[in-house]
Each structure stands twice: as C-alpha cells, then as structure tokens.
N, C-alpha and C positions, 0 to 999 in steps of 0.2 A: 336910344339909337334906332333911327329908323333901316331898317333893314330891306324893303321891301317896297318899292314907291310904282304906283300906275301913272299911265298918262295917255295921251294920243287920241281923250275923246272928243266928241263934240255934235252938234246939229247937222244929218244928213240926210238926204233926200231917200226915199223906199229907191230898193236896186242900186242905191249907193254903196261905196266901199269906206272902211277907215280900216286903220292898224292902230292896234293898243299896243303896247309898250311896259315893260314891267320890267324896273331896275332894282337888280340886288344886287347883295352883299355877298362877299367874293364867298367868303366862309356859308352859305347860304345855296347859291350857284353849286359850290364843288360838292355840295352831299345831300342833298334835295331834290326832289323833282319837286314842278310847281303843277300848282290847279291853279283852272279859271274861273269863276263863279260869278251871275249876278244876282241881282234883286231889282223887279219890277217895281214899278207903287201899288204901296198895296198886296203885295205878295211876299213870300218867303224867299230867301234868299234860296239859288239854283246854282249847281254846280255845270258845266257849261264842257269844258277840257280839262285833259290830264298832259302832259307833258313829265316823259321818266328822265334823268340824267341822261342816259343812253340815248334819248332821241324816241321813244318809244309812244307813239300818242293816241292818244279815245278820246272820243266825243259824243256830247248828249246827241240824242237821235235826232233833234229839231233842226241843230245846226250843220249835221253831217253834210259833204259836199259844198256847203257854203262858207263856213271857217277854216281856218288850217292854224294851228299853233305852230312855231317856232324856234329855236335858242340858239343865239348867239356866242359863243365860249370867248370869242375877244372880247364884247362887250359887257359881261355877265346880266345878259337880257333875255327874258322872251319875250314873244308878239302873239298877236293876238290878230293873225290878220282877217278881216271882216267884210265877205263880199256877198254881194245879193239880197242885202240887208233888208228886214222889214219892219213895220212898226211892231209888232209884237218883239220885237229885239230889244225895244225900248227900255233900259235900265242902268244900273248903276252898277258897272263891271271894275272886276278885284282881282287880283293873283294872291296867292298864297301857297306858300311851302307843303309838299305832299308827306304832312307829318301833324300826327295831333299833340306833339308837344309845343305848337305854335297857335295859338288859343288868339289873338289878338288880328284884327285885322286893319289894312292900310284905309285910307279915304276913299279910295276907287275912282272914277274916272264916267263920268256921266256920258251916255251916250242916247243923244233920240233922233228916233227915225220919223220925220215927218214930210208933209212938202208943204 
C-alpha cells in the first residue's frame, strides 16, 4: 500500500515557479510530520524541508526564502511550493514521513530547471 505519493513536477525555466504536491495516507497525515528531500545526479540524496503536524517548518539554508512548505488537513497534503528556482535545483524531489520507522521511499517527482 502506497502511503505516500509526490507529484506536481516538471521542466521549468531558471526564476520559474512549481509546487509539488505530496499525498498521504490519512493514518500518516494525523501522526507524522513529513520531510522533503532531493537527489541531484550524481549526488546524494539531500534533505531540503521539515514540515511538524503543528505546522512548524525548517529549511536547508540554500532554499531558505525561495521555498515554503505547506499542509493541507482537508486534503491530507503537503506542498512544496517552489519559487525563484535555479538550475542547481535540478533533482528528483521525495516527501517522506518525519520518522525512521519509515525506511522505504516513494518514486519522487522530477524537477529541471533549465531554459
């Protein structure tokens, strides 16, 4: 049972915007906070935002003022909204639950910044 699905990425121009999208599972949503993380090519995967139940949120220092995380409680979603975008942005961005009994990660959601 997939729990945890990204989406909302795609091909955008440098100083473009997207929003990712990250749908869970209700039982997930109510006792979780999620992280955001990507992976470049070629690189290691990076953790990016935190996102607490509460609403409570951090960010790695790169994206500070350009990102904003947010959740949904009708929809059991968060976002991943993404402005002022660069090519060093360029990766393969993941949500996943703020718990390491959750080892397994979703497909994630391609995002490149190019013109």
């Amino acid at each position: 049972q997939v729990e945890f699905v990204e989406s909302g990425g795609g091909l955008v121009q440098p100083g473009g915007s997207l929003r990712l999208s990250c749908a869970i599972s209700e039982r997930i949503f109510r006792n979780y906070g999620m992280d955001w993380y990507r992976q470049a090519p070629g690189k290691e995967r990076e953790w990016v935002a935190s996102i607490t139940r509460s609403g409570y949120i951090i960010y790695q220092d790169s994206v500070k003022g350009r990102f904003t995380a947010s959740r949904d409680t009708t929809k059991n979603t968060v976002y991943l909204q993404m402005n002022s975008l660069k090519s060093e942005d360029t990766a393969v961005y993941y949500c996943k639950p703020s718990s390491s009994a959750f080892v397994s990660w979703g497909q994630g959601t391609q995002v490149t910044v190019s013109s």
